[in-house]
DRENKOLZA-393830 format. One record per residue: residue number from 1; residue in one letter; x, y, z of N, C-alpha, C in turn. Coordinates in steps of 0.02 Angstrom, whole numbers. Each point is the difference from the previous one (the first is absolute). Example, Ala and Ser with C-alpha at 12.3 -4.5 7.8 and 13.67 -1.06 7.14 Angstrom:
! residues 2
1  a  660  -284  390  -45  59  0  45  60  0
2  s  -18  53  -36  42  59  3  -39  55  37
This chain:
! residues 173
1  x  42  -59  0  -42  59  0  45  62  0
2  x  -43  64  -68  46  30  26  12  50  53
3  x  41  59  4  11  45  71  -55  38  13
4  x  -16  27  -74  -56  55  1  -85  -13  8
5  x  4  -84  14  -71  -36  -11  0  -59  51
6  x  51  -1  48  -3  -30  69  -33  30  79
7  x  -42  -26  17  -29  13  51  34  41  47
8  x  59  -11  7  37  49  67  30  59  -29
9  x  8  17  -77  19  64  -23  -64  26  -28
10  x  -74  -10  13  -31  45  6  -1  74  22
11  x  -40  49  -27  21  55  37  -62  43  1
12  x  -10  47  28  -36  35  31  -5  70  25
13  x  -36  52  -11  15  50  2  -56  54  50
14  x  27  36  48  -17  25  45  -3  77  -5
15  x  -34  42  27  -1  65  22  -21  34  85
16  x  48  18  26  -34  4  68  -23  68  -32
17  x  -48  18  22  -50  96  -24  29  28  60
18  x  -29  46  -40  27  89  60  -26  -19  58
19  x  -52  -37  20  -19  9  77  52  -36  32
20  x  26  -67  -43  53  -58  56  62  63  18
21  x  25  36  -54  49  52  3  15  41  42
22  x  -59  25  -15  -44  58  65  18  -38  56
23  x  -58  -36  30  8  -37  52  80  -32  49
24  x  49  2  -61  72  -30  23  -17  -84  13
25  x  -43  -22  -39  -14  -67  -15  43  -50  -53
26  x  46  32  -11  51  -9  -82  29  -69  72
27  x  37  7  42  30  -52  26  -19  -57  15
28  x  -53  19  25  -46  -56  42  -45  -47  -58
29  x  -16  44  -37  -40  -44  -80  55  -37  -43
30  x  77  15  -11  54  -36  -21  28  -77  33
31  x  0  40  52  1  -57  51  -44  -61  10
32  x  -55  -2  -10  -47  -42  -15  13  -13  -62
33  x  17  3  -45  23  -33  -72  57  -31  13
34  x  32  6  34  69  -40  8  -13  -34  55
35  x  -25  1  33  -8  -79  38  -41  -35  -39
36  x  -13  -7  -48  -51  -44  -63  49  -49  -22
37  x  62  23  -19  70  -31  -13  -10  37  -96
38  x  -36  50  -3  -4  15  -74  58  43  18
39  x  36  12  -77  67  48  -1  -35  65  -38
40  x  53  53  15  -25  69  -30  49  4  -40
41  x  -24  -2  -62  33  16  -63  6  66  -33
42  x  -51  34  17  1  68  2  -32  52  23
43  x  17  70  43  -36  34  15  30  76  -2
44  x  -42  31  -7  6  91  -6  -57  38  28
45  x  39  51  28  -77  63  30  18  64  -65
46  x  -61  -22  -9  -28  54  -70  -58  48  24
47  x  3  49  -31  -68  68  2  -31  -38  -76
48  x  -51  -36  3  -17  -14  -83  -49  42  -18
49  x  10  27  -54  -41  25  -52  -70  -4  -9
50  x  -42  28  -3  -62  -15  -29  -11  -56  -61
51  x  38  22  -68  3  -35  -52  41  -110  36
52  x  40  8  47  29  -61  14  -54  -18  51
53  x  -38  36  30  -40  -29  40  -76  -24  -40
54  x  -4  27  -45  -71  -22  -51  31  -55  -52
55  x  66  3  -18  18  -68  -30  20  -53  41
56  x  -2  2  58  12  -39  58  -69  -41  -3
57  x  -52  32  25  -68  -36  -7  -9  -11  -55
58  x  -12  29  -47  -19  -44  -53  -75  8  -26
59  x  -26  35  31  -89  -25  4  -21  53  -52
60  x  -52  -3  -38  -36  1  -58  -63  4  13
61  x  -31  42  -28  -81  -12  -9  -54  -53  23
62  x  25  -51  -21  -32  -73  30  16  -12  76
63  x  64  39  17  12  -29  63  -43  58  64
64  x  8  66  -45  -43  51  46  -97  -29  -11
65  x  -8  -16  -49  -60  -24  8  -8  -53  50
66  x  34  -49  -6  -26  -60  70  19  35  59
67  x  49  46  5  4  33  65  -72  34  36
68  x  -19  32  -70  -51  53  24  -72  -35  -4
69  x  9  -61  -37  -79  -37  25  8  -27  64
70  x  57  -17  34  23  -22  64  -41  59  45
71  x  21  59  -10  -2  71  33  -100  15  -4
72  x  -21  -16  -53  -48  9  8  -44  -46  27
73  x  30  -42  22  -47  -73  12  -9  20  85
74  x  90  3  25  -28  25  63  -27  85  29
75  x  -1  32  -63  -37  53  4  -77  -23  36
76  x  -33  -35  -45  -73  -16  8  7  -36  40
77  x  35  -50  44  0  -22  56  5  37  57
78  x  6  55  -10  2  61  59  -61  44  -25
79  x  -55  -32  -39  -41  55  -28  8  84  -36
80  x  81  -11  -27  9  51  -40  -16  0  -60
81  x  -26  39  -64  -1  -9  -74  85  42  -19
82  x  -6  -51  -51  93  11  -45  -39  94  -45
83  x  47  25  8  -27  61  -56  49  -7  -73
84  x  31  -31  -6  58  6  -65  5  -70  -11
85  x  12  -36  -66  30  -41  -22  59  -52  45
86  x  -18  -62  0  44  -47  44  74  16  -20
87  x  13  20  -74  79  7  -14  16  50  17
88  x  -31  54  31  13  71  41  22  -10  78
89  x  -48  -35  23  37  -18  51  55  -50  18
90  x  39  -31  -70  40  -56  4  84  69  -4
91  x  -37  58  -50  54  16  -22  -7  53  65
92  x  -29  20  46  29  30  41  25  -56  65
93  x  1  -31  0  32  -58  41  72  2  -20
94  x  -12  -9  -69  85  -13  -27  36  76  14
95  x  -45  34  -14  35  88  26  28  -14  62
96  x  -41  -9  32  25  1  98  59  -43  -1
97  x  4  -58  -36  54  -47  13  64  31  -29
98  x  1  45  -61  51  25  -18  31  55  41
99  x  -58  39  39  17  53  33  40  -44  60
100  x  -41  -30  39  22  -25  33  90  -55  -12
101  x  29  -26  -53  45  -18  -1  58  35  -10
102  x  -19  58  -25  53  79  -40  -12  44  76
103  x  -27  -15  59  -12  70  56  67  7  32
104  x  52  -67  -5  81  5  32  9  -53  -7
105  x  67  -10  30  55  -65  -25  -39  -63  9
106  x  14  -51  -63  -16  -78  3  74  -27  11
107  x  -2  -80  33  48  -12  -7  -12  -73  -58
108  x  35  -11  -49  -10  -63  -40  33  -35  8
109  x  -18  -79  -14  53  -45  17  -34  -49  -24
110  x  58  -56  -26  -20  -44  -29  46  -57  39
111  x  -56  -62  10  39  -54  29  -8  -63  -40
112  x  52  -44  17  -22  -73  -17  6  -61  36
113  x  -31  -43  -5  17  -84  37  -73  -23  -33
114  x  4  -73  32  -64  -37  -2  -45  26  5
115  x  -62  -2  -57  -81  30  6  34  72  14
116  x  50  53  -8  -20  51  29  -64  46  4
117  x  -45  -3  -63  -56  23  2  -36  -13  57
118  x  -31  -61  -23  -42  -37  70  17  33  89
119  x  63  -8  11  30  4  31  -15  55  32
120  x  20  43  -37  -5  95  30  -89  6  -17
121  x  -37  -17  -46  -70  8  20  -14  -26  52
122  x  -5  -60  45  -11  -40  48  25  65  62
123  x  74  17  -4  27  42  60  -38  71  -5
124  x  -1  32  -40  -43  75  -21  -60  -12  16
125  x  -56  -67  2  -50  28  12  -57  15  -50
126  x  -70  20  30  -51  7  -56  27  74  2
127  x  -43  22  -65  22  63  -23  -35  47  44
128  x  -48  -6  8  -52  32  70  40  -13  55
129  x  33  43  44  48  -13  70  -69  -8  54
130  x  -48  9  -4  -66  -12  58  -10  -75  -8
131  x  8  -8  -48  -8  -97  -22  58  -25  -12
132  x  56  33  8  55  -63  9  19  -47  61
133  x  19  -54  -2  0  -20  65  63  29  42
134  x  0  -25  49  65  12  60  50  -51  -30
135  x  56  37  -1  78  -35  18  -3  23  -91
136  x  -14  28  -39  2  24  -78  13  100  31
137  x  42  7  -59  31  53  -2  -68  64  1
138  x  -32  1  -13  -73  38  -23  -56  -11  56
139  x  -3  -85  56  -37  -4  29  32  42  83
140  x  74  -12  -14  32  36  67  27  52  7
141  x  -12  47  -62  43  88  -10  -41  44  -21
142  x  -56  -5  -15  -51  37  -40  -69  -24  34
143  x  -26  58  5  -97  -24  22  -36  32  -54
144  x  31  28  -68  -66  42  -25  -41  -41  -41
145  x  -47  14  -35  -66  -44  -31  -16  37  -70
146  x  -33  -34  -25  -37  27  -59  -55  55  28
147  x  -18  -22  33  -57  57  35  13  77  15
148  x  74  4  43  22  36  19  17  27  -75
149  x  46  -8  -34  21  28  -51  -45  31  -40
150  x  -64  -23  -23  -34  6  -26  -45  76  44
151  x  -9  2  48  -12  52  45  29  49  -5
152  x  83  -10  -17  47  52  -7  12  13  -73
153  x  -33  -21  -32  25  9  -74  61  -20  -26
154  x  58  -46  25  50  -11  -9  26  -68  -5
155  x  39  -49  -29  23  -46  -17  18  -41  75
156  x  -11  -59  9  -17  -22  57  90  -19  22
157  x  15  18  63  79  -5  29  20  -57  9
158  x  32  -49  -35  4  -88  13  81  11  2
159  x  33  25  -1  75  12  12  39  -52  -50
160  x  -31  -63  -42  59  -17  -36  -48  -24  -75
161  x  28  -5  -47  -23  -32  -87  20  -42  -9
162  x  -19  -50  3  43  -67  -2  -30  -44  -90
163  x  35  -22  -40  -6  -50  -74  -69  -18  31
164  x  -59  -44  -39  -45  -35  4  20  -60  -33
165  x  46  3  -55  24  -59  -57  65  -6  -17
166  x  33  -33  -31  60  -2  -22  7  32  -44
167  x  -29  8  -46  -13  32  -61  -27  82  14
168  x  -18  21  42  4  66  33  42  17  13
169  x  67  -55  56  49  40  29  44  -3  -65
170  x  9  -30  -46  30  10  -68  5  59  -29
171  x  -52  -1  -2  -37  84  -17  39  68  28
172  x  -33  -8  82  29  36  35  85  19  13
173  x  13  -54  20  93  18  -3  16  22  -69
């Protein structure tokens, strides 16, 4: 088998956000990746761009639409009516997320070993830090919610971005 298509040189790609930064969470969130036994192959603290932070996500029309039928679904579960188009509220979601990743320093880093994907999703946590469990990076450093954010108008504070796929963190690094 070869190097680039063996299970333990998988790789994987991370962002702690401005809040882990903010917070002085950069140590303590590293640290938990390395007792995983995954190696850090690469990392940098960057101010990124708007333009690197919208080619970072990736998301498109289709993706602000399922966002914003998401958005409107629990709209009417709170007895609100949507006033604009579901892809209006997908693309101001993606607004907040850009604002929110360009507001001060990220740090990036890319690791590898066995499953690293799996691996760092499992340790990071659900993406909602109110629903992650305990002993996950998101269930023990962060309390905010979709609710809350949504209250505040602002991109919800989960302190790290972790690959979903292999073929993402490909992407990504």
């Amino acid at each position: 088998m070869e190097k680039n298509t063996h299970p333990k040189y998988e790789r994987t790609f991370i962002i702690l956000k401005p809040d882990a930064v903010q917070r002085s969470l950069v140590g303590e969130t590293m640290s938990r990746f390395e007792r995983t036994g995954l190696k850090f192959v690469g990392m940098k603290m960057i101010l990124a761009t708007r333009e690197q932070a919208k080619a970072h996500y990736g998301k498109d029309d289709a993706w602000c639409t399922k966002v914003g039928e998401r958005t409107i679904a629990n709209m009417e579960k709170e007895g609100k009516k949507a006033d604009k188009p579901a892809v209006e509220y997908g693309r101001d979601i993606l607004n907040g997320l850009l604002d929110f990743l360009t507001c001060s320093p990220v740090v990036v880093i890319a690791l590898e070993g066995n499953q690293a994907v799996g691996v760092v999703k499992k340790l990071v946590g659900a993406t909602e830090p109110l629903t992650s469990d305990v002993g996950t990076i998101r269930g023990d450093l962060t309390n905010d919610s979709y609710e809350l954010a949504n209250i505040d108008s602002r991109a919800v504070r989960n302190l790290v971005h972790c690959s979903d796929q292999v073929e993402e963190a490909k992407r990504e690094i």
